[in-house]
GUKOLPA-827539 format. One line per 5 residues: number of its first residue (from 0); for each residue x, y, z of N, C-alpha, C. Coordinates in pm, 1 decimal. Layout:
! residues N
NUM = X/Y/Z/X/Y/Z/X/Y/Z | ... $
//
This chain:
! residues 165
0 = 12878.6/12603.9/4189.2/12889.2/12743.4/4145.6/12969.7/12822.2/4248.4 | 13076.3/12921.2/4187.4/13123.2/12988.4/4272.1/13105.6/13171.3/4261.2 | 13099.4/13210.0/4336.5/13035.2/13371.2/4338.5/13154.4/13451.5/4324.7 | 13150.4/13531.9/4234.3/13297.0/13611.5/4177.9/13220.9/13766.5/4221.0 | 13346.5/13839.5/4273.3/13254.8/13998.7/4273.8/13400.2/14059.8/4208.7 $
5 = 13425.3/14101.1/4060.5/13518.0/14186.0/4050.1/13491.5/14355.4/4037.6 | 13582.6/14396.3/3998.9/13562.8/14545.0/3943.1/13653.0/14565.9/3835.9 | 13532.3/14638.2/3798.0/13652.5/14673.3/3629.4/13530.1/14738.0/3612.2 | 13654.9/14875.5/3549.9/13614.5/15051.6/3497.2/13562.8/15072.8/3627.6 | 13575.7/15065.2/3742.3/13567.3/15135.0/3862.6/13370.2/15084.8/3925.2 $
10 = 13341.3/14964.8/3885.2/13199.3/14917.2/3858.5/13249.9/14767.5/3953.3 | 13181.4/14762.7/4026.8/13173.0/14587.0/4069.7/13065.4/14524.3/3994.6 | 13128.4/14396.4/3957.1/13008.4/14275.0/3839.6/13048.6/14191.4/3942.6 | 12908.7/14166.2/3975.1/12905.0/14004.4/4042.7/12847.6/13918.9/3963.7 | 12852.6/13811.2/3956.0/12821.4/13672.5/3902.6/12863.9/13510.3/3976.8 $
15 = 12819.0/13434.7/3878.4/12818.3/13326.6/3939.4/12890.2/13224.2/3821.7 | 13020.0/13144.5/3865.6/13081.3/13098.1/3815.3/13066.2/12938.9/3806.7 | 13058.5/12811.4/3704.8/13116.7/12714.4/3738.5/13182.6/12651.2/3656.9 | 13279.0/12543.9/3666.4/13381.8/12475.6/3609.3/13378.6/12346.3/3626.6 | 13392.4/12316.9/3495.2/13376.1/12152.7/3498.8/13478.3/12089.5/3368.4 $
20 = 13606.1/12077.2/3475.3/13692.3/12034.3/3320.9/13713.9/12212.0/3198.0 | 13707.8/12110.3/3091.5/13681.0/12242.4/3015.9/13580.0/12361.4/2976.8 | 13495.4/12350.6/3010.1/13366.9/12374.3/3014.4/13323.6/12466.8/3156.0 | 13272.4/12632.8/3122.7/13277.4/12680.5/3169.8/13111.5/12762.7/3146.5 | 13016.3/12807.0/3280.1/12907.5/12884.6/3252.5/12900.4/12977.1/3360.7 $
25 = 12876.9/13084.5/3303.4/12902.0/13204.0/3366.9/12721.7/13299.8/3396.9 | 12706.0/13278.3/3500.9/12538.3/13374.6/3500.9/12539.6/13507.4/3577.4 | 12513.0/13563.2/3536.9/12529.4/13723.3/3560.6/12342.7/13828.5/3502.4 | 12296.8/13867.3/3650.0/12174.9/13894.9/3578.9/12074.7/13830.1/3513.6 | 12064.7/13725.5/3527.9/11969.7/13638.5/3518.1/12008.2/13552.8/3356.9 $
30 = 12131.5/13600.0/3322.9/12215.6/13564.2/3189.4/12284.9/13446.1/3229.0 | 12280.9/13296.2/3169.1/12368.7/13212.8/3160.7/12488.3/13218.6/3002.2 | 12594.1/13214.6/3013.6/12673.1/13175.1/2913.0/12729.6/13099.4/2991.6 | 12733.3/12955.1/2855.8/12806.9/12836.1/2835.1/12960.5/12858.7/2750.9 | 13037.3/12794.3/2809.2/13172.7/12797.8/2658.7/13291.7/12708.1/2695.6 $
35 = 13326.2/12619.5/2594.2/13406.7/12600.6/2597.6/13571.8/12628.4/2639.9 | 13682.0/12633.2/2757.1/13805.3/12707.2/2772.8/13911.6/12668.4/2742.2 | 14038.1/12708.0/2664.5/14125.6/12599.2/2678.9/14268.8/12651.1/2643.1 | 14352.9/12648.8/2661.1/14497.3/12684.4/2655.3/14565.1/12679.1/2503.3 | 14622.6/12731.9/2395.1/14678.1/12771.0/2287.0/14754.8/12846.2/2293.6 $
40 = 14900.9/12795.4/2317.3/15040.7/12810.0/2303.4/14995.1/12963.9/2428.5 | 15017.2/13094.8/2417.2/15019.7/13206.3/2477.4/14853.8/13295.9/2484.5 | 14759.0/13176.6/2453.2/14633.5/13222.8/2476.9/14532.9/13174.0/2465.1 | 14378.2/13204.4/2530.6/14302.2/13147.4/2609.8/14172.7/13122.0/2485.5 | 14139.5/13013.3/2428.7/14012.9/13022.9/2342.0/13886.3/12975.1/2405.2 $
45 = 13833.2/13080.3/2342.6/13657.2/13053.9/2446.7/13569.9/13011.4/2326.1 | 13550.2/12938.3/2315.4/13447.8/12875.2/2253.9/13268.6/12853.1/2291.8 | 13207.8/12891.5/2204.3/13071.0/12936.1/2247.9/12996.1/12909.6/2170.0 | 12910.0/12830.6/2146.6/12846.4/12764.0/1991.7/12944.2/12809.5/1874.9 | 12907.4/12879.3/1782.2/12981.1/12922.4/1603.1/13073.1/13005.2/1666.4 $
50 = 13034.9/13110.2/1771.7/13165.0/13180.0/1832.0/13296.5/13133.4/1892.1 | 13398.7/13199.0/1797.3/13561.0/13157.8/1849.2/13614.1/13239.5/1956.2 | 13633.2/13344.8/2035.9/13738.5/13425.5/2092.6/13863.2/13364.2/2127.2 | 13982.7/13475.4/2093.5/14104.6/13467.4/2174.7/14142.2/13565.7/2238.4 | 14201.0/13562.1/2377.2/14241.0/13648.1/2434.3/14323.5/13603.9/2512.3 $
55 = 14408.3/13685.7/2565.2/14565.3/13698.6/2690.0/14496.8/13715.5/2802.7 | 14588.4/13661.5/2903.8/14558.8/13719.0/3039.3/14682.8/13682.0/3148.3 | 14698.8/13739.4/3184.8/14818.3/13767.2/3277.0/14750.4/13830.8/3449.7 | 14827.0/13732.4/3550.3/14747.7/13767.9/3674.4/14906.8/13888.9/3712.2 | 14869.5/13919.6/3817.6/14937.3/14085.6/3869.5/14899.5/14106.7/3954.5 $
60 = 14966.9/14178.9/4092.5/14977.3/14179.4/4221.9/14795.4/14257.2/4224.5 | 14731.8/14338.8/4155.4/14699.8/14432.0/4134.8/14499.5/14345.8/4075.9 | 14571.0/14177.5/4018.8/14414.4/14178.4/3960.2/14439.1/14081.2/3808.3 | 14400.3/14061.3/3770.2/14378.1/13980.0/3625.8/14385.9/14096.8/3488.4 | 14478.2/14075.8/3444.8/14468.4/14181.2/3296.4/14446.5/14077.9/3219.6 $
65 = 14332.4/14133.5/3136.7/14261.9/14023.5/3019.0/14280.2/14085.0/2895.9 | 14387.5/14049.1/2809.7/14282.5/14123.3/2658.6/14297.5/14079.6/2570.8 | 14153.7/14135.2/2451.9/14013.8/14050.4/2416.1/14019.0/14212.5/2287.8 | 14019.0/14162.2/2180.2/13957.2/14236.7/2122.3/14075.0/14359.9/2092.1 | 14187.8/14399.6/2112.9/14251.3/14543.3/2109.2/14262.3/14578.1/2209.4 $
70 = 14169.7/14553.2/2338.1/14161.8/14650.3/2467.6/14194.3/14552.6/2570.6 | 14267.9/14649.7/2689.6/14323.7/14523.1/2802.0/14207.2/14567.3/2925.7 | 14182.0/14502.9/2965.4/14089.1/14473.2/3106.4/14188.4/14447.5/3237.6 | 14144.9/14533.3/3281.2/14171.0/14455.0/3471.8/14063.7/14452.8/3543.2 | 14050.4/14332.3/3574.1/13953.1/14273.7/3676.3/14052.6/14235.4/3823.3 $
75 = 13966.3/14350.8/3887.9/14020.4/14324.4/4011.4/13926.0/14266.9/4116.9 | 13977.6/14173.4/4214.2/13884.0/14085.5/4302.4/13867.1/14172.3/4409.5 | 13713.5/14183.2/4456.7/13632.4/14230.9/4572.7/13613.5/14156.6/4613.9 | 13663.7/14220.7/4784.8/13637.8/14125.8/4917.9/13445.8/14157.5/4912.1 | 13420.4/14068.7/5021.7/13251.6/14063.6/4995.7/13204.8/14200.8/5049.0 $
80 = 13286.9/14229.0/5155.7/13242.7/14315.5/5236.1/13240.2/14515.1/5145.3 | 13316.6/14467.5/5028.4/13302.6/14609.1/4949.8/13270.8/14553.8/4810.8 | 13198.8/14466.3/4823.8/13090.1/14406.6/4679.8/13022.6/14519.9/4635.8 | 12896.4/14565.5/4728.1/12808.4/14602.6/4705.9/12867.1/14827.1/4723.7 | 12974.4/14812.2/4715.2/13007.7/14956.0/4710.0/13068.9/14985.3/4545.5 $
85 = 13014.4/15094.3/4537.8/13067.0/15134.1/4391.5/13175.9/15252.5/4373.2 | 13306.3/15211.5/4344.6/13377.2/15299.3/4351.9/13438.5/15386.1/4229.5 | 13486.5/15496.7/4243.1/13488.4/15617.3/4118.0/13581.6/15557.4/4026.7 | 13549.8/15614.8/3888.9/13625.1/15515.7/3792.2/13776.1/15550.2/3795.4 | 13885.6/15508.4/3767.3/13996.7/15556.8/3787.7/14023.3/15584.8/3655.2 $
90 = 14165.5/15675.3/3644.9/14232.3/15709.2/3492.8/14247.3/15589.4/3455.9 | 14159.3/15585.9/3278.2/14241.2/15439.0/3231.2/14345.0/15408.2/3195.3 | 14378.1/15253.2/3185.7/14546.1/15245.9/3151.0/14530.3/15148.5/3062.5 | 14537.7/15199.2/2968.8/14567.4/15109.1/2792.0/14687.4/15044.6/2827.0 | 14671.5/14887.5/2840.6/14770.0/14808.6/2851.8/14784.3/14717.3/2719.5 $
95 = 14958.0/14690.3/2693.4/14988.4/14588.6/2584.0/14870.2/14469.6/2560.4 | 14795.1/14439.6/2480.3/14737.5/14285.1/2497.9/14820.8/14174.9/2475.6 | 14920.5/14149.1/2440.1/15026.3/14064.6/2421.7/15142.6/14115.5/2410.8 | 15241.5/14017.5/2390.3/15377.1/14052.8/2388.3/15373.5/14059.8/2260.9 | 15477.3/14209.5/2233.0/15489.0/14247.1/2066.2/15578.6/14351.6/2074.8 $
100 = 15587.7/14452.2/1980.5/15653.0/14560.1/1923.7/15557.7/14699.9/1878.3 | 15568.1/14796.6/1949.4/15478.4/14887.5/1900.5/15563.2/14967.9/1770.9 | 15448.5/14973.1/1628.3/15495.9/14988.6/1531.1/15380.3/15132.6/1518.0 | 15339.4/15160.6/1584.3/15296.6/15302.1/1539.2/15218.0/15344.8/1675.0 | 15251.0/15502.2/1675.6/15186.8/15568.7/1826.7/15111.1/15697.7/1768.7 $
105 = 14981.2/15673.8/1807.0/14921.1/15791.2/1745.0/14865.9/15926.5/1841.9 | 14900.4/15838.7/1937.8/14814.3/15927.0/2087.1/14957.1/16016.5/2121.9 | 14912.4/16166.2/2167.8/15030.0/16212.7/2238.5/14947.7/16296.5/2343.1 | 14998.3/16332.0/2439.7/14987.2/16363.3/2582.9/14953.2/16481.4/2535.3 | 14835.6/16498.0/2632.9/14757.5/16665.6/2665.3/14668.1/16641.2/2506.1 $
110 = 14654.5/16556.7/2424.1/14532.5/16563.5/2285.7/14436.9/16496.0/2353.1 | 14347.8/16586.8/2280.4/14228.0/16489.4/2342.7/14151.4/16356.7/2273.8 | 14081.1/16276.9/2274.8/14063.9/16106.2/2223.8/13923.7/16085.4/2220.0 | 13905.2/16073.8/2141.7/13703.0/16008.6/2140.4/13689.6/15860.7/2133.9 | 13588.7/15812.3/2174.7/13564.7/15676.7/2220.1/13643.1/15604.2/2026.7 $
115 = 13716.4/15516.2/2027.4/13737.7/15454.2/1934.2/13836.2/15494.6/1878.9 | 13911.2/15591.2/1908.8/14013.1/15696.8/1855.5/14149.6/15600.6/1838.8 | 14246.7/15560.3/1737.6/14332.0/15476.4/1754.8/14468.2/15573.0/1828.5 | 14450.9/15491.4/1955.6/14598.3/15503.4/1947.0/14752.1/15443.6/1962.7 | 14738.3/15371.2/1932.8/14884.2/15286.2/1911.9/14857.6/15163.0/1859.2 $
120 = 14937.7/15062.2/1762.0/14950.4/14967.1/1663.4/15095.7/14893.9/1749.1 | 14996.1/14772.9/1787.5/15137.9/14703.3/1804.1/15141.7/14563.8/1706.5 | 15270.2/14501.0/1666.5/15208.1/14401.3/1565.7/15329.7/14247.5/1670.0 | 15238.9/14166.7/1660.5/15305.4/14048.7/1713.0/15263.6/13913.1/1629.7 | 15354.9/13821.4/1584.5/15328.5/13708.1/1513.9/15277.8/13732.5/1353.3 $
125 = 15317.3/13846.3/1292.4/15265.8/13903.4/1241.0/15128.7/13955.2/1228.6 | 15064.3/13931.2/1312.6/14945.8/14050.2/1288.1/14939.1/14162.4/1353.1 | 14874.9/14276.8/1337.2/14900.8/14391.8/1396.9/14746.4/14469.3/1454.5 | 14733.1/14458.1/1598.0/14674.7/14530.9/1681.0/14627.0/14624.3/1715.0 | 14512.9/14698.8/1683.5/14500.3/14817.2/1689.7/14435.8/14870.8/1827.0 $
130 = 14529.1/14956.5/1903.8/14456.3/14980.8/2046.3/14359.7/15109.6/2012.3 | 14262.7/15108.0/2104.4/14134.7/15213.9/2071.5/14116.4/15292.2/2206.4 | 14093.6/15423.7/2198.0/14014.0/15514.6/2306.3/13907.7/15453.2/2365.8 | 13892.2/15347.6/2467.1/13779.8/15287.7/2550.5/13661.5/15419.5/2566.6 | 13685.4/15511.9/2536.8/13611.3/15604.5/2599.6/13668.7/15778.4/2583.6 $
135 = 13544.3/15856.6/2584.6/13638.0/15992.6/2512.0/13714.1/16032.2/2612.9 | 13787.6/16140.5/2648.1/13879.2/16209.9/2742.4/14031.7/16261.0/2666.5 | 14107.5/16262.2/2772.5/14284.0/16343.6/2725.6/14331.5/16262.0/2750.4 | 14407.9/16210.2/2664.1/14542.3/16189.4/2679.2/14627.2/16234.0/2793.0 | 14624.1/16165.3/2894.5/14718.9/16204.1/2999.1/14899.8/16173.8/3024.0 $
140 = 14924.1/16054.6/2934.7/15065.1/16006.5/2946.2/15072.9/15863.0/2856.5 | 15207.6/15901.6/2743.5/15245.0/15791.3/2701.8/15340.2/15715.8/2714.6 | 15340.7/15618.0/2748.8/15472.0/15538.7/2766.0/15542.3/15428.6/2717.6 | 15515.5/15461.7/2587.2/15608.5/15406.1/2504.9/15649.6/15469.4/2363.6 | 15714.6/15384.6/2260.0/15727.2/15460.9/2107.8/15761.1/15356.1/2050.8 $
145 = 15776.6/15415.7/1921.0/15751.6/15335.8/1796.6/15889.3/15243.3/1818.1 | 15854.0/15114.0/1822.4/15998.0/15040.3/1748.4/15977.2/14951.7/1908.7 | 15973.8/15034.1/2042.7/15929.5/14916.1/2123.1/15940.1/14840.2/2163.8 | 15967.8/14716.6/2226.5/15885.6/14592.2/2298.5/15832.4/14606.2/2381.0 | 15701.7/14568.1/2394.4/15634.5/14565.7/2474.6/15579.9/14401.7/2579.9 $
150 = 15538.1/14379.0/2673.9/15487.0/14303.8/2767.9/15357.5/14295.3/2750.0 | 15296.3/14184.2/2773.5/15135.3/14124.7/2787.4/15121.1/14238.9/2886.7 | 15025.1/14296.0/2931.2/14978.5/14367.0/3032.8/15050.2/14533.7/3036.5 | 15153.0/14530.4/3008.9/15254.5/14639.4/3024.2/15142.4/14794.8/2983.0 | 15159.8/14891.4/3112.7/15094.6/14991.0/3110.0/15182.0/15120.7/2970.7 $
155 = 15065.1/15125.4/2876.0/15143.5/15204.0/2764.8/15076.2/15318.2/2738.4 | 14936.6/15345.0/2798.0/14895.4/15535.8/2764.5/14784.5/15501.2/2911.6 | 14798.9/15619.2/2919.8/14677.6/15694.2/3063.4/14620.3/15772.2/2972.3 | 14460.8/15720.6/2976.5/14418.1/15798.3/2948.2/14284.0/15868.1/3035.6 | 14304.1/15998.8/3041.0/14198.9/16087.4/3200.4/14038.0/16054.8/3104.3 $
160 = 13976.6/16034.2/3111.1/13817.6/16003.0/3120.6/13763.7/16155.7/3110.4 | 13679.3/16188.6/3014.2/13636.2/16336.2/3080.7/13551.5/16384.5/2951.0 | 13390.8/16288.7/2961.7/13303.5/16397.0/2867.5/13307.8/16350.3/2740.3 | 13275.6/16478.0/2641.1/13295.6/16461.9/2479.0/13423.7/16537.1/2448.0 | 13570.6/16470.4/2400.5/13674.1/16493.9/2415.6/13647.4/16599.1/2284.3 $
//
């Protein structure tokens, strides 16, 4: 087992990791998950009894961008010595989950966003992506538009955190 301390949304998760081949169990909180891991052309399938996931991930000077679902993650690695410190959440940054084309932008700068709020559609391989408000707040900055290409990871709205938008 190996001891992981990341942060993501401005929160350190520690857990306990091990690897064996393909086969991966993850305990966190007195929680074991088992799953299957394995490589498919430009992404990662986790397999977990009847459960399928796919998701991207791209490493970066900065941390691991994962995304799973519409929403991109950065997990960034904590030294041990600032494990156990909890630091303030930062502005989020809605990143591309794959490489694609953004075909619709719904978010614009200074509106405000409620948890689930769509804002931007990117479509790759033909299917099409719907990114969501992680959380309520403003719209702080968009950076991109319709028509697009976009990058796995590529930073495309800030959005400021703040309350019931």
């Amino acid at each position: 087992m190996s001891r992981l301390a990341l942060r993501w949304e401005g929160r350190t998760v520690e857990a306990e990791l091990e690897l064996r081949g393909p086969r991966a169990a993850l305990e966190r909180e007195g929680r074991r998950i088992e799953a299957e891991v394995r490589r498919v052309d430009d992404w990662i399938e986790i397999r977990s009894g009847d459960r399928v996931a796919r998701c991207g991930a791209v490493i970066s000077p900065r941390g691991v961008w994962v995304a799973f679902d519409g929403r991109s993650y950065l997990l960034e690695r904590v030294h041990r010595e600032a494990a156990a410190a909890q630091g303030a959440p930062a502005t989020d940054e809605i990143r591309a989950p794959m490489t694609g084309r953004v075909v619709a932008v719904a978010a614009r700068a200074g509106e405000k966003a409620r948890e689930g709020d769509l804002l931007l559609t990117i479509e790759a391989m033909k299917m099409e992506f719907r990114l969501a408000a992680p959380e309520d707040g403003t719209v702080s900055e968009v950076l991109c538009a319709e028509g697009d290409r976009v990058e796995l990871g590529q930073l495309l709205v800030r959005l400021k955190p703040g309350g019931s938008a």
